[in-house]
C-alpha positions, 0 to 999 in steps of 0.5 A: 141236159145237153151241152149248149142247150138252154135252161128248161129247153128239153120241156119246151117240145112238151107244148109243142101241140098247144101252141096256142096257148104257149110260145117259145121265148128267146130266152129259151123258156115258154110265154103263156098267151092269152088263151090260156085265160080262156074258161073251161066251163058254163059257169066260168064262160059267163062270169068272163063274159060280165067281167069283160063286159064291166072291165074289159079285157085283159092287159099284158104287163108289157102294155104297161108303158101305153097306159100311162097318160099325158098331162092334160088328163093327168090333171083330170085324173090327180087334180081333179080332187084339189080342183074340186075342193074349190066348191066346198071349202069357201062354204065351210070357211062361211058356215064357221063365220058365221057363228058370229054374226054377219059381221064376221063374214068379212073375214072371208077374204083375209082368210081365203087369201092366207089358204091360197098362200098356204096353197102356193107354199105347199106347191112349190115345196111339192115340185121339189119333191117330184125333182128328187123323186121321179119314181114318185115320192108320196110322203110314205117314199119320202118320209121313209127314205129320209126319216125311217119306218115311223115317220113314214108309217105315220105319213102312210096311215095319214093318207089313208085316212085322207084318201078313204075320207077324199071319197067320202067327201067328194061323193057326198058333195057332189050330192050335195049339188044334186039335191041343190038343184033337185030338192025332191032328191033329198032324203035319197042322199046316202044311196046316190053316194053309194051309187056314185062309189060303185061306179067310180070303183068299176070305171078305175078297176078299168085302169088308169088310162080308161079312167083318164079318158072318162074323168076328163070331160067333165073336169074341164067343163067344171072349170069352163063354168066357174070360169064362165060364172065369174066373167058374167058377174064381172060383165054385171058388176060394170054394167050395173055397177052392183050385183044382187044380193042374197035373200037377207038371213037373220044371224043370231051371234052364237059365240063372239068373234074371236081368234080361236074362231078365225082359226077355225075358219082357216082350218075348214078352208084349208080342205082347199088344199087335200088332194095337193100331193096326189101328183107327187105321188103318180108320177108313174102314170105321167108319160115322159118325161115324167118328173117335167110334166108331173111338176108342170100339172101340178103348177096347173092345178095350183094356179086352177085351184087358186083361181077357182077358190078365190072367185068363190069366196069373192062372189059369195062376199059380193052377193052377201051369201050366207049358207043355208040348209038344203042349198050350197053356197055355189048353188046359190052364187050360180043361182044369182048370177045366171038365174035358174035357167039352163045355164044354171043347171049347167054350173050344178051338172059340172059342179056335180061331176068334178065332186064326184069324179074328184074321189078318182084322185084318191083311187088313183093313189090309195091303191099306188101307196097301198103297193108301197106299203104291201111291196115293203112289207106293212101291208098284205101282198095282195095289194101288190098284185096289178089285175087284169086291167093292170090296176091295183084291184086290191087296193081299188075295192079296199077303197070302195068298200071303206068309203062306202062304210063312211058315208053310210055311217055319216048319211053323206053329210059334207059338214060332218065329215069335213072336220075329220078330213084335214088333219091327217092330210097336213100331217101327211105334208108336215112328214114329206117337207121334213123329210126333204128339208132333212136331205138338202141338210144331209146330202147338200145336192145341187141346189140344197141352199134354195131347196132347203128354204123352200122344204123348210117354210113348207116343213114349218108352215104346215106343221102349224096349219096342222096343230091348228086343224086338230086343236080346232076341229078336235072336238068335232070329230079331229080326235077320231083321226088322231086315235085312229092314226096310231092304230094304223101304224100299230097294225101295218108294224104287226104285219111287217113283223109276222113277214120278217119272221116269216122270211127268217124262218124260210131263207137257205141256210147252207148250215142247216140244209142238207139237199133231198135225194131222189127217187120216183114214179108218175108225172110230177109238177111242183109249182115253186113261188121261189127256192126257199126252205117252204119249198124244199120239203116238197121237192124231197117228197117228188123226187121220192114217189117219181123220177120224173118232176118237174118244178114251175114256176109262173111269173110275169117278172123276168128278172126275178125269174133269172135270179131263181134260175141262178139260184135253183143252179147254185143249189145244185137242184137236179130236178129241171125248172121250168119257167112259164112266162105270164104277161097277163099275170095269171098264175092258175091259167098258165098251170093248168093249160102246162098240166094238160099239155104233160098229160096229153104227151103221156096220157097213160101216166097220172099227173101229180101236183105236189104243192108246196106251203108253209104254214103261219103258227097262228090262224089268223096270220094266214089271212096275210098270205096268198091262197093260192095253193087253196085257188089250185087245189079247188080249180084241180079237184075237178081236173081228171087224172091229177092227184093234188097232194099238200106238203106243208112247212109249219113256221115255229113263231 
């Protein structure tokens, strides 16, 4: 290399002719364009051309900071569950009153009144959450920051469960309104939610921002109708100084009024409250100033929520609503208060849409935690990765092919899943307020009195409502959770072990390395994921059939490209690194139009790409690493002129 020349400079003239698909970076290393995303072939043309159709086009990382969203959509898009549980949980506190008698449904108020305390003391206690953690601070974060892995995996297995079952719930909800309004429908409610999951998983593998876009409407005209229901009943009552009352129902006292049967009833209502941490735990996706506007939404969709729970539960207590089979409870208040003209089928189209769309609060951050998770090493790396839409795919079709298998198995039935729904959502926020309550106690920060108070009610509060929701609801199907929950931790501990044992049998040694000498003949290429032990083996096999190699690396992350480069230098590496920007995050593109370029310099000389791989001892721990030594080999197989060869290093445990 020439004095004063930059790292990988003397290769950058090899693409030269193809500046369409690469350009020089100020930093002296070459930025793949979108071009190189361009397919070669019949096949790949037309699955490009439906992928563009359904997702769209491709993002570059650097359009991250544009897709982040305001927040009146940010309420769309993180509130939208909380909003939405308004429409069920007033049905779910009455179906468990009603078990004894008509009587019992004058407990309606005293219970919602209690949930909406709960609601405020969860809220506020989640505002100081977003304060210390604007970065986002889900309970994984949280928990983990100030308690340690098994609180924090226990936090995150919560969540998952909740988020997969927040899909469940809304969809088969949301059909539920359908089939209200349209009873021909029922019998067809497990394919529209199906139908109603598909969707939902394409519209957010569009990305944050165009989900915004499509879930804000119909937010906002679910609480425009409730707003709309509530003042015409109040114009009713003061006209006629009465409302209509519900077709009278016959109630047989199934068990005695009880407390063990009040608390049941708190414990479905309380379903009011699952979607409260979303907002805490995308703060990412605010614009700035992040931390403000998240804790300002989250004060919005708090008081909506509130409002719109406590208008219901009012309203079906005025009217004397008992919940019957094949119609819901909001179905029949609007039904009562506006007839069945257009009006009423407007209060079902909007309730409709917030139900279904409120499943975008779980898709919205399961993916986020499942990056979390995957970026500390609990889940598989695959999470990790942004697609071409800058949205966690991973995480997004996870979620979709989850929820699809709940709601098949339980037929889209609001009432049977409900009871699985709650207890791992409280869980979740009793691990986030401990966690907090813990760092006011340790680290005494500005305002530590106020905030340890506020954490440590939240801490206490939601403890109870939890042992409440599993003791009550356990043997509705609570225990399935509480079975469950361990098995998660257990299997993300498992994954987090097989990674550690993997980066301690690949990290550089200076001990028990001794670096390859070369030596050589065609063109070679090593792609390099880094500079570890997996990937020297590879280099020693290159520079022993050529002494022309040449090693790449593709990423679309700077810093860490920086860091190799000053690594590969320290190493005393003698074969030269080349660096190949990828804002689209592409890693097979960028090669495959780098290997064209060598070969159309020297069209005379065989081009061999040494890949190289470590392999786990055990079969079934390959499926926790990236294949993409597998995607190269079968994309060059069809490549002329290029030899692929593997060099593998086999881990020992």
């Amino acid at each position: 290399m020439r004095t004063g020349q930059k790292p990988g400079e003397r290769y950058v003239r090899i693409v030269r002719p193809h500046a369409r698909e690469f350009r020089r970076s100020p930093e002296g290393h070459i930025v793949a364009t979108e071009r190189v995303l361009e397919p070669r072939g019949p096949v790949g043309r037309l699955w490009t051309r439906v992928k563009r159709l359904v997702i769209g086009p491709p993002l570059s990382t650097a359009q991250s900071i544009h897709e982040r969203i305001p927040k009146v959509k940010a309420l769309a898009v993180f509130a939208s569950d909380a909003l939405s549980s308004s429409a069920y949980a007033t049905e779910e506190i009455l179906l468990a009153l009603v078990l004894a008698g008509s009587a019992a449904l004058t407990y309606t108020i005293p219970v919602t009144v209690a949930i909406v305390v709960l609601l405020a003391i969860v809220a506020t206690a989640y505002r100081q959450t977003i304060n210390k953690y604007p970065a986002g601070g889900g309970s994984y974060i949280v928990t983990r920051d100030n308690l340690g892995d098994v609180p924090a995996l226990i936090a995150a297995s919560s969540l998952l469960i909740g988020y997969v079952l927040t899909v469940a719930v809304s969809i088969s909800a949301g059909v539920a309104a359908i089939t209200s309004a349209v009873p021909s429908l029922h019998g067809f409610q497990t394919h529209l939610a199906v139908f109603f999951i598909v969707f939902m998983t394409f519209a957010n593998l569009r990305g944050v921002r165009e989900s915004a876009n499509i879930f804000t409407v119909p937010t906002y005209l679910f609480v425009a109708s409730m707003l709309l229901m509530f003042a015409v009943a109040a114009v009713k009552l003061l006209v006629f100084g009465d409302l209509p009352q519900a077709e009278a129902t016959a109630l047989s006292v199934v068990e005695p009024l009880s407390l063990f049967l009040l608390l049941r009833a708190f414990s479905s209502g309380c379903a009011a409250l699952t979607g409260t941490e979303a907002i805490s735990d995308g703060v990412p996706a605010f614009q700035e100033p992040q931390a403000k506007y998240a804790a300002t939404t989250l004060l919005w969709m708090a008081v909506i929520t509130g409002v719109l729970f406590s208008g219901i539960s009012l309203l079906a207590f005025a009217y004397g609503v008992v919940p019957g089979h094949g119609e819901t409870v909001v179905s029949q208040i609007a039904r009562l208060t506006f007839g069945t003209g257009p009006l009423y089928y407007f209060v079902q189209a909007a309730t409709m849409g917030i139900l279904v769309l409120a499943a975008n609060t779980a898709f919205a951050d399961f993916p986020r935690l499942s990056f979390f998770l995957a970026r500390d090493g609990f889940l598989p790396r695959q999470f990790s990765f942004r697609g071409d839409r800058l949205a966690y795919s991973t995480g997004i079709v996870a979620l979709g092919l989850l929820s699809t298998t709940l709601v098949i198995v339980f037929s889209a039935d609001t009432h049977a899943l409900i009871p699985l729904y709650a207890a791992g959502v409280f869980i979740s926020f009793t691990c986030s307020q401990a966690s907090m309550w813990t760092r006011w106690r340790r680290r005494h920060e500005p305002g530590w009195q106020r905030g340890i108070i506020i954490n440590g009610v939240g801490a206490v509060t939601t403890g109870l409502v939890a042992i409440v929701v599993a003791a009550t609801k356990f043997t509705q199907g609570a225990w399935m959770i509480l079975a469950i929950i361990p098995l998660v931790v257990l299997v993300l501990y498992f994954i987090h072990h097989h990674y550690q044992r993997v980066a301690e049998q690949l990290v550089l040694d200076p001990k028990r390395v001794q670096l390859p000498r070369p030596a050589g003949k065609p063109i070679v290429i090593v792609p390099v994921p880094g500079l570890h032990l997996g990937v020297l083996p590879a280099l020693d096999f290159a520079r022993a059939i050529s002494e022309s190699v040449t090693a790449v690396h593709v990423t679309d992350d700077l810093e860490g490209a920086h860091r190799l480069r000053q690594q590969w230098e320290e190493w005393d590496q003698d074969v030269p690194l080349v660096i190949i920007e990828s804002p689209f995050r592409s890693l097979i593109h960028p090669l495959l139009a780098y290997i064209e370029a060598r070969q159309q310099d020297e069209p005379n000389r065989m081009v061999m790409v040494v890949l190289p791989e470590f392999v786990p001892k055990n079969w079934w721990e390959w499926v926790l690493h990236n294949q993409s030594a597998l995607r190269l080999k079968a994309t060059l197989f069809f490549h002329p002129n290029t030899v692929v060869a593997n060099v593998p290093y086999h881990l020992k445990r």
